[in-house]
KESETI-789770 format. One line per field, with one value per atom (N, C-alpha, C): residue number from 1; chain; atom name; x, y, z. Coordinates in pm, 1 decimal. Layout:
BEGIN
num: NUM / ...
cadena: A / ...
atomo: CA / ...
x: X / ...
y: Y / ...
z: Z / ...
***
This chain:
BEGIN
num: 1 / 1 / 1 / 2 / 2 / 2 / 3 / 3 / 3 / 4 / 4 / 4 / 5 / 5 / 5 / 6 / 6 / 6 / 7 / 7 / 7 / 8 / 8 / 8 / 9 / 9 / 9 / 10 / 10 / 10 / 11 / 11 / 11 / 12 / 12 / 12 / 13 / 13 / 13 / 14 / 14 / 14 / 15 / 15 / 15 / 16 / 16 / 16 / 17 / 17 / 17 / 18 / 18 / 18 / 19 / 19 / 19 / 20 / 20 / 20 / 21 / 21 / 21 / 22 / 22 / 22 / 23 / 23 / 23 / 24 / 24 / 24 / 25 / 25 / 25 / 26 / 26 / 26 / 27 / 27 / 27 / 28 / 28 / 28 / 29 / 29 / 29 / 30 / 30 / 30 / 31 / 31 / 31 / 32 / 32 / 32 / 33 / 33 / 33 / 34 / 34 / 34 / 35 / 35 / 35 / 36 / 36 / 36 / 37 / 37 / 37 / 38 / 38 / 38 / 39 / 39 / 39 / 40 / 40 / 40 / 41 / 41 / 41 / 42 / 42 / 42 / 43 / 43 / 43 / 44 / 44 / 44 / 45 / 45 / 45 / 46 / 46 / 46 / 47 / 47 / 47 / 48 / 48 / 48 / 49 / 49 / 49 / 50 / 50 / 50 / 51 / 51 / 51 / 52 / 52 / 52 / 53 / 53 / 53 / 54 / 54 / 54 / 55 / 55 / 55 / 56 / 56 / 56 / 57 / 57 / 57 / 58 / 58 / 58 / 59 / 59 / 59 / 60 / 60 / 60 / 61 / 61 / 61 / 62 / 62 / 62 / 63 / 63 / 63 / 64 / 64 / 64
cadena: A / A / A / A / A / A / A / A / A / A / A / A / A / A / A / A / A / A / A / A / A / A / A / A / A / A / A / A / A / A / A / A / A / A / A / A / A / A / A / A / A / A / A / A / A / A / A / A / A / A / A / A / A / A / A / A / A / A / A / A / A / A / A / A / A / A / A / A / A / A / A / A / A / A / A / A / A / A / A / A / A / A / A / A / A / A / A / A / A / A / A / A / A / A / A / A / A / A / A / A / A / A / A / A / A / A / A / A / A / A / A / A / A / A / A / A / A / A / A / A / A / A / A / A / A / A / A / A / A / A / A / A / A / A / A / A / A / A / A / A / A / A / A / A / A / A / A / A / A / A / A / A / A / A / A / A / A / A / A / A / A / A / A / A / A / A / A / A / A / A / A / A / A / A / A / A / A / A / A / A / A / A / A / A / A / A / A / A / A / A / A / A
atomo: N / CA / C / N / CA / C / N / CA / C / N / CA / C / N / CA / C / N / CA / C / N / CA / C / N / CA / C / N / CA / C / N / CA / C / N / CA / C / N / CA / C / N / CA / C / N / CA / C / N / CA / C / N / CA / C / N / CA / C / N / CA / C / N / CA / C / N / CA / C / N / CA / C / N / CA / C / N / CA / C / N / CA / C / N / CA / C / N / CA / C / N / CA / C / N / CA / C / N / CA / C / N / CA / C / N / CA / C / N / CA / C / N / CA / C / N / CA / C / N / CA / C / N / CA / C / N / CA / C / N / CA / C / N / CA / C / N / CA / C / N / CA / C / N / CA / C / N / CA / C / N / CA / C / N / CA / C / N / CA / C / N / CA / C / N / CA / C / N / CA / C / N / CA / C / N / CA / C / N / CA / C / N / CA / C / N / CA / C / N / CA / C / N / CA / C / N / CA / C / N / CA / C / N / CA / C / N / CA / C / N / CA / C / N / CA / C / N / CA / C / N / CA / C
x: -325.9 / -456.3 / -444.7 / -355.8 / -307.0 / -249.1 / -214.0 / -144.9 / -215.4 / -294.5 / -438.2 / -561.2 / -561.2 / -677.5 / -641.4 / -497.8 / -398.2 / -429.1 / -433.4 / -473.2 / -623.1 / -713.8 / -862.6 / -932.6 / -872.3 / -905.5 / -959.0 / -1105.9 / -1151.5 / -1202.8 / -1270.9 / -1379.6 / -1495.1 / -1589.4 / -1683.8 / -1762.2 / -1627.1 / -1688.0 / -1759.8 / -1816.1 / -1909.7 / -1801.0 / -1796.7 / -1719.5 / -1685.4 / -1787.8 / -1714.0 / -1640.4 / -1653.0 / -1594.8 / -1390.5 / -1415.1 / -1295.3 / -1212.3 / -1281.7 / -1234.3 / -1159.8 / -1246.7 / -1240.1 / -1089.6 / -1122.2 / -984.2 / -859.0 / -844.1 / -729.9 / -680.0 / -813.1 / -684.2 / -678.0 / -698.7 / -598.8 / -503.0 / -526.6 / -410.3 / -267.3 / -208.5 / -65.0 / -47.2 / -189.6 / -166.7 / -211.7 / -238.8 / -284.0 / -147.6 / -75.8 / 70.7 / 154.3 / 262.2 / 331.0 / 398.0 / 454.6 / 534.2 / 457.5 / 318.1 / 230.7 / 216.5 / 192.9 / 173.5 / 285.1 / 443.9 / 555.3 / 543.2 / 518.0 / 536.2 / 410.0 / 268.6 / 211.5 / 217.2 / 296.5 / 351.1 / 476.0 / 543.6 / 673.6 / 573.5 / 468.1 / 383.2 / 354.4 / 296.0 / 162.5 / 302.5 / 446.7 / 544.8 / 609.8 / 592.0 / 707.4 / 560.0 / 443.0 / 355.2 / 283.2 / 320.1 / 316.4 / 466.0 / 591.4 / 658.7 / 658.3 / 612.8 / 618.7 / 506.4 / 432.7 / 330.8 / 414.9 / 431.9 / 516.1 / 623.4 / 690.0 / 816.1 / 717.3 / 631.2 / 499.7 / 466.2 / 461.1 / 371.5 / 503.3 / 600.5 / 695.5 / 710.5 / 768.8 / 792.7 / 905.5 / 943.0 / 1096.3 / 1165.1 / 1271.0 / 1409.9 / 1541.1 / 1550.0 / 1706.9 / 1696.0 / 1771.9 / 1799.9 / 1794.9 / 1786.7 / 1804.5 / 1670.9 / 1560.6 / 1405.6 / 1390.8 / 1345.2 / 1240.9 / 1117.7 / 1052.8 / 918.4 / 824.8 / 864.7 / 709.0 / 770.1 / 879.4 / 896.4 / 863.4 / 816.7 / 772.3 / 853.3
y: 747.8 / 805.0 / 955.4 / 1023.4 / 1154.1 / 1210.1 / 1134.7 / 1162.5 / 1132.5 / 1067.2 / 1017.3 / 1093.9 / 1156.5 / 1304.1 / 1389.1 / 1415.5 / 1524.6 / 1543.3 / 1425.5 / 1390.3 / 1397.4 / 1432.1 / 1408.4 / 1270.0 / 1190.0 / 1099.7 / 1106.5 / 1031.8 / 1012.7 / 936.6 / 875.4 / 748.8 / 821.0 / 702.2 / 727.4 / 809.3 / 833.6 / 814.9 / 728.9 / 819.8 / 720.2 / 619.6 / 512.0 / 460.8 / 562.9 / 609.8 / 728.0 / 810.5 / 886.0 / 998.2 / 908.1 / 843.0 / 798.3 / 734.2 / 686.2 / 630.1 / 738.3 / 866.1 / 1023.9 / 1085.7 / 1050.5 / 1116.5 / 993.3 / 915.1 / 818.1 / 871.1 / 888.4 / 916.7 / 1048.2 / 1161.1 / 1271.9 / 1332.2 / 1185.7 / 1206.6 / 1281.5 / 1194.3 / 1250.2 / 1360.0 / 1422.5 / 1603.8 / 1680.7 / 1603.4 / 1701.1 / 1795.2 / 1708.5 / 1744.3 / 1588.0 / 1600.7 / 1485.4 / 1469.9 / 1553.9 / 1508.8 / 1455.5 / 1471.1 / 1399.4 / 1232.0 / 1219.4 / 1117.0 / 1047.7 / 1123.2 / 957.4 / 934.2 / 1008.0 / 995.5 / 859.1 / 878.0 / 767.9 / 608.6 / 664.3 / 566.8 / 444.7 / 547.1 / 490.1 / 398.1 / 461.6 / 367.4 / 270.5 / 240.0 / 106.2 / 7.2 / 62.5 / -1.4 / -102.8 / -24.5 / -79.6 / -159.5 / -134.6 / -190.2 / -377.2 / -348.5 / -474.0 / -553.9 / -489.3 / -548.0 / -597.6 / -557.3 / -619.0 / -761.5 / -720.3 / -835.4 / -941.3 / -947.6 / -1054.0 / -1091.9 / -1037.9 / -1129.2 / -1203.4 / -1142.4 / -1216.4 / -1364.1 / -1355.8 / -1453.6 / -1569.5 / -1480.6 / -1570.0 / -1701.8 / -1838.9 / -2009.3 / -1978.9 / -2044.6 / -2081.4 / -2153.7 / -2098.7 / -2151.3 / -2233.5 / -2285.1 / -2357.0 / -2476.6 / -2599.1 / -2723.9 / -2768.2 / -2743.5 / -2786.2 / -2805.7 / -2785.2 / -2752.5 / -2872.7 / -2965.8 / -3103.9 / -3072.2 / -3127.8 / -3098.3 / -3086.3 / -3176.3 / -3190.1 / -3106.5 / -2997.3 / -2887.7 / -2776.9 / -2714.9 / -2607.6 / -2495.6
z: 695.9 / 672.8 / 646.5 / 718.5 / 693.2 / 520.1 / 506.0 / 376.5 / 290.9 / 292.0 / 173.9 / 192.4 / 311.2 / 389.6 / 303.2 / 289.5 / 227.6 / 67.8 / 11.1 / -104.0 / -181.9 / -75.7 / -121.2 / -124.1 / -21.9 / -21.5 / 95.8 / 176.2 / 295.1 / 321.4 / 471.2 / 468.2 / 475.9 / 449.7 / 418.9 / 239.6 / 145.0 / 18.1 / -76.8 / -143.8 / -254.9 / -332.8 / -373.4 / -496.5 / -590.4 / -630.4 / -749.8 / -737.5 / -583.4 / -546.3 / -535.1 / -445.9 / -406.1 / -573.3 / -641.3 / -762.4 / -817.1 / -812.0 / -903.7 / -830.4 / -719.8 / -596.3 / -665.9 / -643.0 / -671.0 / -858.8 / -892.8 / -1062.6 / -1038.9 / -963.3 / -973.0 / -875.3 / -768.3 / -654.2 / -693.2 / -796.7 / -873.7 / -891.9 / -998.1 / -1026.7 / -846.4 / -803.6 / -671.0 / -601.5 / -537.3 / -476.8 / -534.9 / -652.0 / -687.7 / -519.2 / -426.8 / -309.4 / -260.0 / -228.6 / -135.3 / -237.2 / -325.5 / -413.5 / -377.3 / -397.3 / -388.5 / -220.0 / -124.7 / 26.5 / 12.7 / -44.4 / -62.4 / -138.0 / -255.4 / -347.1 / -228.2 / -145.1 / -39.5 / 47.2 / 119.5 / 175.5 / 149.9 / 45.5 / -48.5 / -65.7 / -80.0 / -133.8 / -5.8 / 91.0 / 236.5 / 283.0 / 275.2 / 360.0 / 240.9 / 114.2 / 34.3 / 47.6 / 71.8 / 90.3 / 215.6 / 349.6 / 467.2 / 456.2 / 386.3 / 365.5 / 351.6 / 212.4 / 146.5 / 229.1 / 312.3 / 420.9 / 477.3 / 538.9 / 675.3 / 569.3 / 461.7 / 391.1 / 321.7 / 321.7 / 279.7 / 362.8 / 239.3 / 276.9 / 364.8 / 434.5 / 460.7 / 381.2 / 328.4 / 223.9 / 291.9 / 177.9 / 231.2 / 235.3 / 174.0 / 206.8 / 311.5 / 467.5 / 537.6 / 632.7 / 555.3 / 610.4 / 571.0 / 631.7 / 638.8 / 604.6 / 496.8 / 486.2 / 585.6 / 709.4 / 793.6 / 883.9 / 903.9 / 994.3 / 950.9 / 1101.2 / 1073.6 / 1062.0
***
């Protein structure tokens, strides 16, 4: 939340405002932008393990 505060981003904005903040996050501080870009990246990838099937030949369909 700090780093997106940092950015001009906050709660409680209008749609427009926050829309207006997100396309010039980049020109704001590019360091603050990839420290955010690293975020959205590790926190969609943690998703996707959580959501991931279990693999491997050796899984029986009706196990969990």
């Amino acid at each position: 939340m700090a780093t997106v505060a940092d950015l001009g981003v906050e709660a409680g904005m209008s749609e427009a405002d926050f829309l207006a903040a997100m396309a010039r996050h980049k020109s704001v501080d590019p360091g603050q932008a990839a420290v955010l870009s690293a975020i959205k990246s590790t926190v969609k990838g943690g998703i996707g393990k959580l959501r991931e099937r279990p693999q491997g030949i050796k899984r029986k369909f009706d196990e969990p």
